[in-house]
N, C-alpha and C positions, 0 to 999 in steps of 0.2 A: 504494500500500500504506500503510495508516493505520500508525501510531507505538506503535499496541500491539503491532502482527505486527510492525513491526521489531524491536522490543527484546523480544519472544517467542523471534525467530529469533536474535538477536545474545545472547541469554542462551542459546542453547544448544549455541553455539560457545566460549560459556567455560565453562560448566557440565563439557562433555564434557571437559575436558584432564586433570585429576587421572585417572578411569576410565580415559583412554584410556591413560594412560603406564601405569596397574599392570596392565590386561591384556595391553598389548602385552610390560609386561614377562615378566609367568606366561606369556605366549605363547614369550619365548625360552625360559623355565625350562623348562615341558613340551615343545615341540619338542628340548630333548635329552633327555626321558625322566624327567624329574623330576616326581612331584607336589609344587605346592609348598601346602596349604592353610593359610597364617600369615598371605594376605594382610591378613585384616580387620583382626586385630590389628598388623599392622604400620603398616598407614594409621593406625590411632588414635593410637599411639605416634609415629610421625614427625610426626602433625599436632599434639600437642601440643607434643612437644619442639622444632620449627621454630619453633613460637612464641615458649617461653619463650625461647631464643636470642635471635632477633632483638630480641624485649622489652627482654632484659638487655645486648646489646652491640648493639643498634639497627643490624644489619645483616642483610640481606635474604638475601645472599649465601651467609651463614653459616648461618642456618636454614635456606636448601634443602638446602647439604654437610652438615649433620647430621642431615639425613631422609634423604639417599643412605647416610650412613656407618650407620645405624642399620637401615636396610634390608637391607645389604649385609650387616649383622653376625647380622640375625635369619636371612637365606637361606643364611648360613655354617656355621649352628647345622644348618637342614635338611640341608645339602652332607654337612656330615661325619656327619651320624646316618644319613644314607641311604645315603651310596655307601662311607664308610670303615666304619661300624658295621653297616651294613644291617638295620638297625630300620625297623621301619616305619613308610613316609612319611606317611601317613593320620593316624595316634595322631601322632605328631611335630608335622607342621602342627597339628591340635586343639588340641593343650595350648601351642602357641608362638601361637594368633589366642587363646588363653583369658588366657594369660598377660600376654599383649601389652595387650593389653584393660586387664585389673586396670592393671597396671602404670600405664600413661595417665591412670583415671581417679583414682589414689591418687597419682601424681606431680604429675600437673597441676592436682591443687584450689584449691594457695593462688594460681592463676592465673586460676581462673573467671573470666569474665567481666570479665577487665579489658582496657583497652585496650591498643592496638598501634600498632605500623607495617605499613603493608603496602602493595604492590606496586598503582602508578598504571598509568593509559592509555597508552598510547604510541597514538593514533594516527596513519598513516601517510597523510604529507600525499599530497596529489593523489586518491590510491586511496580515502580516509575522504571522499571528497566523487563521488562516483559514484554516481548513483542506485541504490537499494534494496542493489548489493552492495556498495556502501562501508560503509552502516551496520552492516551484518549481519557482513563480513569482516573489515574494515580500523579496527573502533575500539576494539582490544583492548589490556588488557598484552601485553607480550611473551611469556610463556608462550603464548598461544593463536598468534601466529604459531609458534613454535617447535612449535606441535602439528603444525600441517601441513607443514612439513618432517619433521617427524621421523613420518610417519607413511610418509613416501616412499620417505624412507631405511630406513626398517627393511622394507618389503616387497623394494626392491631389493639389502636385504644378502642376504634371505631366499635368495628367488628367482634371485638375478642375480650371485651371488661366488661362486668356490670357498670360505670359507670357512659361508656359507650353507648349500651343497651339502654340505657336511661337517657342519654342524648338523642336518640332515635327516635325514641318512645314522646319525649316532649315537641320534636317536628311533625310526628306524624297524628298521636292522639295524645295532646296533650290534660285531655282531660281525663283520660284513662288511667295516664302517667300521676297526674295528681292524686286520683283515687287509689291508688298503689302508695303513696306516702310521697312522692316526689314533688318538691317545692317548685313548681315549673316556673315561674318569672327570674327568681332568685338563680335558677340554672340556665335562664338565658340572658340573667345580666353578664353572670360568668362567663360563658363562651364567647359571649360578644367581647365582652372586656379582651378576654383570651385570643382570639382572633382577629381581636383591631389591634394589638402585641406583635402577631406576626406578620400582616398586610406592615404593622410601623416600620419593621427590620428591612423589608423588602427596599425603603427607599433609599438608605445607609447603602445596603448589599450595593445597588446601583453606584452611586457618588463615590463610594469607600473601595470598591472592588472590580464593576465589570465595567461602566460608562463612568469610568477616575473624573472627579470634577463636579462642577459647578458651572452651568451656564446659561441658566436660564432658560428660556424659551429655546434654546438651541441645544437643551441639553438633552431634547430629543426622546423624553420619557411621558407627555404626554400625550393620552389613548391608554398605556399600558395598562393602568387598573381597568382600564373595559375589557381588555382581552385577559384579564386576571377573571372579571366576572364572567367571561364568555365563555372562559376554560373552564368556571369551576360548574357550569350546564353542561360543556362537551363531557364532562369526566361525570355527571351522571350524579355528583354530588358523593363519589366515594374517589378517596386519595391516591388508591394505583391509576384511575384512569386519567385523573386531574394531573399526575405526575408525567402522564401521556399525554396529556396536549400541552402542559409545560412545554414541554421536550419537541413535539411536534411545530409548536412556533419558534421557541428557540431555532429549530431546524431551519426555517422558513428563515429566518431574521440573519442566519450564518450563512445561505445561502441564496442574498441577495449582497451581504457584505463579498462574498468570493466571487460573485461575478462581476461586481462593481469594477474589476480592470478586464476580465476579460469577455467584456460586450460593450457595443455601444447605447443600447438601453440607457438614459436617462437616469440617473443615480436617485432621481427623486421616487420615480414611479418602482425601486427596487428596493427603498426606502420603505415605500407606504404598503407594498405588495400582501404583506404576511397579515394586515389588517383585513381585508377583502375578503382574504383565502379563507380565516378564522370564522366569520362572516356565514362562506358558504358552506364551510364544514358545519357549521352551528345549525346550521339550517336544513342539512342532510341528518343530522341526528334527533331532529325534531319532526321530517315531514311524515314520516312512519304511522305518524296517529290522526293524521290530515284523512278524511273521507275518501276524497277523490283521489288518495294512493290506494286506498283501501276498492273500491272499483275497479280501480285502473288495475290491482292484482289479481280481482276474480276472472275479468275478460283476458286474461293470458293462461296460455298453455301449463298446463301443472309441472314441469319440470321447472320449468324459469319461475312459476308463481312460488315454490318450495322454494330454492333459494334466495330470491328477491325477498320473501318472507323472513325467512331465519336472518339473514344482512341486515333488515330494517328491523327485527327482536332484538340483536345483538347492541348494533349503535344508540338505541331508544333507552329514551333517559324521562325520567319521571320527578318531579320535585319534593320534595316533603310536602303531605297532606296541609299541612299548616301555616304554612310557608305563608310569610305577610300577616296571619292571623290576628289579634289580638287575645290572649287569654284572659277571661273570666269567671274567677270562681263563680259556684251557682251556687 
């Protein structure tokens, strides 16, 4: 394998970890019921202020906890207007990714484009020297190991703990879940809290590790918390597949950067390409339950209608019963 597909493939292992932590987070948030749409502006805003941190007290450390703490604080704003005030989640997220937004590019000016610090390699000896999957796995910062554990662990809290099965339970019947003993509001301040922590990280990851910097409007990160939310519907709302369309725009994004010298393609429209693409992948895992597929598969011949069937079982994604809901005790 030639040295451009390595470092095509190993760009899209770091590329993916910022997306991957903010859907996986909106993945906790909606799994108990919550819309949260504040993600874009909050990546903006965490990824500036993780910078100017770090900049100014030259610690790495400290600008990720202030993209957690700022995450944590904008999903707290969502918690209480939704579940204590019960406004609605929709207008709320809008005006907090509008705000968020402003805020970033009016706070972070007199930081443009100035230098930093940020987050080296660590690669890991032995495993960084293994053909084709050293290079591609093993010669990352730490963040990108930390991706793949923590993409294990969050399907196995999902999936594999009581208190998982209790996260389920309050997206899908949360009133069942109540009547079983389960505090439901109180477990979806938490996740929310919990998951506006990790969408916070995600904007650090950016500024401190994969797009180094600060610059405003040209720093080229907003949209991403849409395609954070767009992923975490492709991925069906459970974290192996979210981890997969991470990885699948990462893909998309690494491979609009590689051909960017060899084509004459427009740099802009290879730029924006991975957006579209997301778009109509989103839209192919939703048509499944559209009517007029559902005709359109009777009036074809039963071998083609068997597997066009099972392809559109497989992609089809379903939301928590609850999702948006308000709870009310009775």
């Amino acid at each position: 394998m030639d040295n451009t597909t390595l470092t095509t493939l190993a760009g899209i292992m770091e590329y993916a970890v910022p997306i991957l932590f903010a859907a996986i987070g909106e993945n906790f948030i909606e799994k108990s019921g919550i819309t949260n749409l504040s993600v874009n502006g909050a990546i903006l805003l965490t990824a500036m202020a993780g910078f100017v941190v770090a900049l100014n007290t030259g610690s790495l450390l400290l600008g990720f906890l202030i993209g957690a703490l700022i995450g944590m604080a904008v999903a707290a704003v969502v918690a209480f207007s939704s579940i204590t005030l019960r406004q609605s989640q929709v207008a709320i997220g809008f005006i907090l990714a509008t705000l968020c937004r402003d805020l970033a590019y009016f706070l972070g000016a007199p930081y443009n484009n100035k230098p930093g610090i940020f987050l080296t390699k660590m690669p890991i000896d032995f495993l960084v020297d293994i053909p084709v999957i050293g290079p591609i796995f093993f010669n990352h910062h730490i963040l990108v190991y930390a991706s793949y554990v923590f993409i294990i662990l969050a399907y196995f809290y999902l999936y594999k703990t009581r208190p998982g099965l209790e996260l389920q339970g309050i997206g899908e019947r949360p009133a069942a879940a109540y009547n079983r003993g389960v505090n439901v509001n109180l477990q979806r301040y938490v996740y929310t809290l919990v998951g506006g922590a990790l969408i916070g990280l995600a904007g650090p990851m950016y500024s401190l590790a994969v797009k180094i910097g600060w610059s405003g409007q040209l720093s080229g990160l907003d949209g991403v918390g849409w395609i954070a939310l767009a992923i975490t519907i492709f991925g069906g709302w459970n974290p192996l597949r979210v981890a997969f369309g991470a990885y699948f725009f990462a893909g998309l994004q690494q491979l609009g950067i590689t051909l960017q010298s060899n084509t004459q393609i427009p740099i802009q429209i290879l730029q924006a390409a991975p957006f579209p693409l997301m778009i109509f992948t989103l839209l192919l895992v939703n048509i499944g339950r559209a009517e007029w597929v559902e005709r359109e598969l009777a009036a074809m011949p039963e071998k083609p209608r068997v597997v066009l069937s099972k392809i559109l079982r497989t992609i089809r994604t379903s939301p928590p019963a609850s999702l948006g809901v308000p709870f009310e005790r009775e």
